[in-house]
C-alpha positions in Angstrom: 90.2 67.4 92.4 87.8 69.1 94.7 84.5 70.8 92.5 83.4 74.1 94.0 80.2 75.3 94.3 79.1 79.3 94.4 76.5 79.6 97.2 74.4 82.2 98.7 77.2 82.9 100.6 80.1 82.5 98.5 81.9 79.8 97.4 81.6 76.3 98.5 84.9 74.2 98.4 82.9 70.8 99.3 81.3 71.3 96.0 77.8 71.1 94.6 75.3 69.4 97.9 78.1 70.0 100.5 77.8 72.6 103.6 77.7 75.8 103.2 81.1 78.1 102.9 82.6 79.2 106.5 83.2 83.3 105.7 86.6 82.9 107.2 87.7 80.4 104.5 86.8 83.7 101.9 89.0 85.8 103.7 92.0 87.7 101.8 94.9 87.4 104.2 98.8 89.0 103.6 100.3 90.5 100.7 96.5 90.3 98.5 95.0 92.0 101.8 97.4 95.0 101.9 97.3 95.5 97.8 93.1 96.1 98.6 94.0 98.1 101.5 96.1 100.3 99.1 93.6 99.3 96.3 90.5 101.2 98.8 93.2 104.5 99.5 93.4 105.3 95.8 89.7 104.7 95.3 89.0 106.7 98.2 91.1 109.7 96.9 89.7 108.9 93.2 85.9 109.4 94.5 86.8 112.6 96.7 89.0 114.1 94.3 85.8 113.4 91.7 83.3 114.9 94.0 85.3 118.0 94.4 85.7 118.2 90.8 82.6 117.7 89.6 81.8 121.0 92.2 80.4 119.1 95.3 81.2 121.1 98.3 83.8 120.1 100.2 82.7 120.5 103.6 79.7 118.2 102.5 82.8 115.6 101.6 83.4 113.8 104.8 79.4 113.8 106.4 78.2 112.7 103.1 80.8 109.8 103.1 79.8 108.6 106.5 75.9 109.2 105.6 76.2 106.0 103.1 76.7 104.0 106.3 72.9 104.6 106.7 72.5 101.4 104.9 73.2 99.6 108.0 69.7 100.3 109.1 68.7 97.6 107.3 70.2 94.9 110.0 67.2 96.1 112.2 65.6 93.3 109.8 67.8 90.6 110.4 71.3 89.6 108.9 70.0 89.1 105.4 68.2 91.5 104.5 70.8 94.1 106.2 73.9 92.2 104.4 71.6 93.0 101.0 71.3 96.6 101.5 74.2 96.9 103.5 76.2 95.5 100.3 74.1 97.5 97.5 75.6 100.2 99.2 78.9 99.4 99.6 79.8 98.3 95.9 81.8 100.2 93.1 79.0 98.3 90.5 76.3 100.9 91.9 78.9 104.2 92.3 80.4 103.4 88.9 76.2 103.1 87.4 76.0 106.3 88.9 79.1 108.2 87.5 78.2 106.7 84.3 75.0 107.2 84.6 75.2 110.7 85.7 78.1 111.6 83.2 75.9 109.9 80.1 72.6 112.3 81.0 74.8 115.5 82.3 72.8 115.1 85.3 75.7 116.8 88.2 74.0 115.5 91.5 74.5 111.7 90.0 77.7 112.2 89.7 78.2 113.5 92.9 75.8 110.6 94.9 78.8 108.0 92.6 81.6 109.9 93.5 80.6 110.1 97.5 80.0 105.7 97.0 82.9 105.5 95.4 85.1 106.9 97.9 83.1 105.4 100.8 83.7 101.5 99.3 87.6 102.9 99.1 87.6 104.2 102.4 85.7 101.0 104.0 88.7 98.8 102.0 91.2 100.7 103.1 90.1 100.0 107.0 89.4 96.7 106.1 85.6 96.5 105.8 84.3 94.8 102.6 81.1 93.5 101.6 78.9 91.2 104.4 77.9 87.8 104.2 74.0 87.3 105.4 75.2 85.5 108.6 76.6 88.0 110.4 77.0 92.0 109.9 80.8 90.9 111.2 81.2 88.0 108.1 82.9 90.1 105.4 84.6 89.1 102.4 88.0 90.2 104.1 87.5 88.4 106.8 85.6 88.6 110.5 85.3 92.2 111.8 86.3 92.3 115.4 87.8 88.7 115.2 
């Protein structure tokens, strides 16, 4: 029985001291890969229909969705550091902080700023972007963008 290791980059299969996980061999392929694709629709509508209701505007909805994509800047410093902001943005850990965060303190533009992450992580899942390695902006944990 193989022991697996969890690396900076994932998981490592050769175990503790072996080589570093290949992103490919993280990536969700068939039926799992469609039920997050479906998964990222219904979190998509979840954190639009949330916005709207918590009175964001909607013609704010979609530039404020592709805004979050801003994040990406941070490849300018290399893989790493981009994959780390790149991924703080792109998680439901941070937009869920914020809903709660925002619903806790009854503080409305919180909610808002978790309901527009929210629904961009759904609507980067549902076109089958997920969260970056730090080897490549193209390394994600549903496979190789572009490959």
């Amino acid at each position: 029985m193989t022991a697996l290791a969890i690396t900076a980059t994932g998981v490592d299969p050769a175990g503790p001291g072996g080589a570093e996980a290949s992103p490919s061999m993280a990536a969700v392929v068939g039926a799992p890969r469609a039920w997050l694709r479906l998964e990222g629709a219904a979190v998509l509508a979840a954190g639009g229909g949330l916005f709207l209701a918590a009175g964001g505007p909607w013609p704010l909805l979609v530039p404020l969705l592709l805004a979050v994509d801003v994040s990406m800047a941070g490849y300018l410093a290399g893989p790493r550091p981009g994959a780390v902001l790149y991924n703080l943005a792109h998680n439901q850990v941070v937009a869920l902080a914020l809903l709660g965060g925002g619903a806790l303190c009854a503080v409305p533009l919180l909610i808002l700023a978790g309901a527009v992450l929210l629904a961009h992580t759904g609507m980067d899942r549902l076109a089958g972007y997920g969260l970056k390695y730090p080897t490549s902006f193209g390394d994600s944990h549903l496979g190789r963008i572009g490959g």
